[in-house]
VOTOR-759649 format. One record per residue (C-alpha): x, y negated, z. Coordinates in steps of 0.1 Angstrom, whole numbers. Example, Ala and Ser with C-alpha at 12.3 -4.5 7.8 and 13.67 -1.06 7.14 Angstrom:
REM residues 2
ATOM  123  45  78
ATOM  137  11  71
//
This chain:
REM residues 93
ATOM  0  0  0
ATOM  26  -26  11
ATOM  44  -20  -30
ATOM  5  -25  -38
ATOM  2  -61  -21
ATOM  34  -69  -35
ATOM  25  -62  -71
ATOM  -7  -78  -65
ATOM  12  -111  -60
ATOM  36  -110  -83
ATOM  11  -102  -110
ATOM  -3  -138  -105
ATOM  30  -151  -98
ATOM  36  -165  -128
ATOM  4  -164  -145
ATOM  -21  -179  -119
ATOM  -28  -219  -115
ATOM  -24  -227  -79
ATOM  -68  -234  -78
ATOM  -70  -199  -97
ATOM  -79  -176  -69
ATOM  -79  -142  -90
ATOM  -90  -108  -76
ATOM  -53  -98  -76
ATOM  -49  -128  -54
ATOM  -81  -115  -32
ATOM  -69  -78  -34
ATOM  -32  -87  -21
ATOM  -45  -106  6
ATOM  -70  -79  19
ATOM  -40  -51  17
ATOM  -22  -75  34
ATOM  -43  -83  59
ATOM  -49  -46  63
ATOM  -9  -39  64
ATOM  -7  -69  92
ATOM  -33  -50  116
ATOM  -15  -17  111
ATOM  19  -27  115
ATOM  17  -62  137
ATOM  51  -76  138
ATOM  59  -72  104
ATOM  69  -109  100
ATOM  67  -105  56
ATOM  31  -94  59
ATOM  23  -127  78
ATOM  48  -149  55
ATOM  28  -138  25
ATOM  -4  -144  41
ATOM  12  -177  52
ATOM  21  -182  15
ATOM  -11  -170  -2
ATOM  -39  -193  23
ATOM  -13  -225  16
ATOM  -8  -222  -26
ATOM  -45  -205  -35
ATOM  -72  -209  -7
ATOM  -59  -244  5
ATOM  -69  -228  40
ATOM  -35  -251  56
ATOM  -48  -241  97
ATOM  -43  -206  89
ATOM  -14  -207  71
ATOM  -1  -227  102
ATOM  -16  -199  128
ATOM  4  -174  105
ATOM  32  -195  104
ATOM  35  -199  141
ATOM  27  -161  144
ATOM  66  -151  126
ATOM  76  -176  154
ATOM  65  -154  183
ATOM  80  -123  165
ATOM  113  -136  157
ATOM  124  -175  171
ATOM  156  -169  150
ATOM  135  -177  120
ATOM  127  -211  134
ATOM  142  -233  104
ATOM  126  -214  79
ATOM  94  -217  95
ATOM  96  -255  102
ATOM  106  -257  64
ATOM  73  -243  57
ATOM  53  -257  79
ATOM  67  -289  59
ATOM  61  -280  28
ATOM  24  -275  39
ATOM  22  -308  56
ATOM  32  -322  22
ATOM  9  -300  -3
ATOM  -18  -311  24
ATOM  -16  -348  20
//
């Protein structure tokens, strides 16, 4: 499932306008949603939720809350995260 999700996003990688929510986008987000619950503190499952609610649902709170999530599971990751968390703060504005 997790080389699933994966090809999921990439299929729309490269393809999909950011406002384009296709159902490889919807299906890569379930599997990883799925993939989060089953393995929680797998800190890529939450990044590419993190990614996916930013670039195609606009959802920018839960990006954050998955953001802050990889925080709690591994502080070393803190400039990466704060990176994001900027680069969210500016696609939000």
């Amino acid at each position: 499932r997790k080389q699933l999700a994966y090809l999921y996003k990439q299929w729309d990688e490269n393809k999909a306008k950011e406002s384009n929510i296709t159902n490889h986008v919807k299906q890569s987000k379930a599997l990883f949603e799925q993939l989060a619950r089953e393995k929680p503190g797998q800190e890529d499952f939450l990044y590419y939720l993190a990614i996916q609610e930013m670039r195609y649902y606009k959802n920018y709170e839960k990006s954050r809350e998955y953001l802050n999530m990889i925080l709690e599971i591994n502080p070393a990751k803190y400039g990466e995260v704060m990176n994001l968390i900027g680069l969210l703060w500016k696609t939000k504005e």
